[in-house]
C-alpha positions as CSV (number, residue, x, y, z in Angstrom):
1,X,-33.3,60.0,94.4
2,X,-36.4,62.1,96.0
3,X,-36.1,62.6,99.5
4,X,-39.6,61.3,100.0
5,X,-39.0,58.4,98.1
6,X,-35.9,57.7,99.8
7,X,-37.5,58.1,103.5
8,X,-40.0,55.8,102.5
9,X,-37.6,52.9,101.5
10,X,-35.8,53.5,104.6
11,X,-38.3,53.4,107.0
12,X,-39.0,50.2,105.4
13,X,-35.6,48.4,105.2
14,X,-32.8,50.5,107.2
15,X,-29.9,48.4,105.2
16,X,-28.4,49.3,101.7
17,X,-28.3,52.6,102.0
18,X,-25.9,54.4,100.0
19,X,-24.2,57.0,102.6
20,X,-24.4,59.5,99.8
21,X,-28.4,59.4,99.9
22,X,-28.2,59.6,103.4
23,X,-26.5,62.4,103.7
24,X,-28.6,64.2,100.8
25,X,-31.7,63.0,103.3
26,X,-30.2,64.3,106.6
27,X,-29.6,67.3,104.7
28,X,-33.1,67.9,104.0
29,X,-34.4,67.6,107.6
30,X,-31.8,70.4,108.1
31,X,-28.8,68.7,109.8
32,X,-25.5,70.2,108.6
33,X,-22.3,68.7,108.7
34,X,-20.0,70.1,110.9
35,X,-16.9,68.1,111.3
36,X,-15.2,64.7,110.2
37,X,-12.9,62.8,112.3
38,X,-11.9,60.0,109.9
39,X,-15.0,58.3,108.7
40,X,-17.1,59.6,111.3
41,X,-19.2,62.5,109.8
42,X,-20.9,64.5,112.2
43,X,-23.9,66.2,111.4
44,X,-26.0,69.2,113.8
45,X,-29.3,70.6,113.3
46,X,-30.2,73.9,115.1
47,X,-33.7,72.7,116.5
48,X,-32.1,69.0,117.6
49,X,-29.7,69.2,120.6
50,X,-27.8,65.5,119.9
51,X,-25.2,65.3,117.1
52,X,-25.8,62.7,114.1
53,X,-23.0,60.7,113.5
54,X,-22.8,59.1,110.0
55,X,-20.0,56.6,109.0
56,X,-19.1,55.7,105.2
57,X,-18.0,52.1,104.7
58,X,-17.6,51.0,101.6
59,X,-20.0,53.3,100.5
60,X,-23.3,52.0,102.5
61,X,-24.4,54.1,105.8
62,X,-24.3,51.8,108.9
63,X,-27.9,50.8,109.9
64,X,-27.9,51.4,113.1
65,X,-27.2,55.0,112.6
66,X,-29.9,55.3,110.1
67,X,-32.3,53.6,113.1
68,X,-31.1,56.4,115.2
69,X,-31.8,59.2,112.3
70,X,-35.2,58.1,112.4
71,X,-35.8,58.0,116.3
72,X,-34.0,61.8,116.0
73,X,-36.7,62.8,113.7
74,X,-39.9,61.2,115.4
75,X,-38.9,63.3,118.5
């Protein structure tokens, strides 16, 4: 899926994501992953000092964690 596309059906409904278009998204606003403790997958990005923590389940990201991508990314 485009990221642009993607972004735009986020900001508008932040539930039934699939985590692997989340990540592909993150990716492109330059967060990289850096470690995984379980099913916590922490991504960094070089110009944003707080870590992004994405979780898999069942194959959906969590919604609140995509809320928190987006208030990462207006800032």
């Amino acid at each position: 899926m485009n990221r642009r596309k993607l972004l735009k059906e986020i900001i508008g409904n932040s539930k039934n994501i699939r985590f692997s278009y989340m990540v592909n998204l993150v990716g492109g606003f330059g967060f990289v992953l850096s470690r995984t403790e379980g099913s916590h997958h922490i991504f960094v990005c070089p110009d944003i000092p707080e870590l992004l923590n994405l979780q898999n389940v069942k194959g959906q990201a969590k919604p609140y964690q995509i809320r928190q991508f987006l208030k990462l990314e207006d800032e």
